[in-house]
C-alpha positions as CSV (number, residue, x, y, z in Angstrom):
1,X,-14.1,-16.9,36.1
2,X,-17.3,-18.0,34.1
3,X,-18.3,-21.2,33.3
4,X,-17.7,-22.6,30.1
5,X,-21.2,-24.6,29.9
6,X,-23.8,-25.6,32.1
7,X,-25.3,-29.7,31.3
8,X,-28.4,-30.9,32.4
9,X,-28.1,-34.5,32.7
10,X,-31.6,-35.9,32.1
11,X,-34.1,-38.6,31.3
12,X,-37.2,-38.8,29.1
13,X,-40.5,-38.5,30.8
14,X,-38.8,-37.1,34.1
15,X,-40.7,-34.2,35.7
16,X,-38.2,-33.0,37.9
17,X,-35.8,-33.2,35.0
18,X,-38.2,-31.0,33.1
19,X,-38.4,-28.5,35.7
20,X,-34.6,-28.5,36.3
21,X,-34.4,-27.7,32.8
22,X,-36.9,-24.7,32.6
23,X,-34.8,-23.5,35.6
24,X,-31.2,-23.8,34.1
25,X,-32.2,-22.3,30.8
26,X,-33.9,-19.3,32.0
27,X,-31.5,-18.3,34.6
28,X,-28.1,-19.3,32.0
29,X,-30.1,-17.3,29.3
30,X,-29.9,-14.0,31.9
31,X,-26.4,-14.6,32.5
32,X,-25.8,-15.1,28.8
33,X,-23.9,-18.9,29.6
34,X,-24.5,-21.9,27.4
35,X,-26.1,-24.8,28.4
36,X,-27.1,-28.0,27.1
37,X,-28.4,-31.4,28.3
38,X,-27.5,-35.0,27.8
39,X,-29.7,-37.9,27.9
40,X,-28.7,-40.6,31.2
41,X,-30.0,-43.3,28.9
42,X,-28.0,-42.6,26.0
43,X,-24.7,-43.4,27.2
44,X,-24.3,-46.4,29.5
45,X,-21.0,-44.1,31.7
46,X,-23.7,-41.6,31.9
47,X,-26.2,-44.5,33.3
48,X,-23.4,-46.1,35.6
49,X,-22.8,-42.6,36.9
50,X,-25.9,-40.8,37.6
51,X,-28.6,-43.8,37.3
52,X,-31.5,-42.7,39.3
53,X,-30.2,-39.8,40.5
54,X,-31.6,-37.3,37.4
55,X,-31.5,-34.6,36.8
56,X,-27.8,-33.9,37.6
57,X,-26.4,-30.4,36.8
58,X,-22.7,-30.1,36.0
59,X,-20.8,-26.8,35.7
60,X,-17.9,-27.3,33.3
61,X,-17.8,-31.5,33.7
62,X,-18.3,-31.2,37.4
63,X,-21.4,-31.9,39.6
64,X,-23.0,-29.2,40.9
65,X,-26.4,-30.7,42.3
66,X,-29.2,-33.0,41.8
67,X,-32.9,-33.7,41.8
68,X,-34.0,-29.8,42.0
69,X,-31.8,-26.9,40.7
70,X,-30.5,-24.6,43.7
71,X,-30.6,-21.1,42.4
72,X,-28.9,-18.9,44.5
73,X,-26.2,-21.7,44.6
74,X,-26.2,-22.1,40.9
75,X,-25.5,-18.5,40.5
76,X,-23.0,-17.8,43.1
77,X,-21.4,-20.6,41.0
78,X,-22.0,-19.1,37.3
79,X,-20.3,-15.8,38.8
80,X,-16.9,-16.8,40.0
């Protein structure tokens, strides 16, 4: 089953957020799955939750990974 949507949880002026970005875009683009991001900052559950721990990637609501975007892990997860 595919996922419905891909979020980047992520901070302004975070590099590795940037970079996780750039990563989950190009490879949900080539598997033609939406994605999105969400700002830690502009929530305070999203702050309680993830904090320091940007960029978080969730598949469908639910954590994936964190800090750097694991490829082959993220698509092994986009294809079930």
């Amino acid at each position: 089953m595919a996922a419905d949507v891909v979020t980047v949880v992520t901070r302004q002026g975070c590099h590795l957020c940037e970079v996780a970005e750039a990563e989950v875009e190009r490879i949900c683009v080539e598997l033609a799955v939406p994605w999105e991001t969400m700002d830690v900052d502009a929530d305070p559950e999203l702050r309680a939750e993830y904090g320091e721990r940007v960029p978080v990637i969730l598949i469908d609501g639910e954590e994936h990974g964190y800090w750097r975007v694991e490829e082959p892990r993220l698509r092994a997860a986009l294809a079930r």
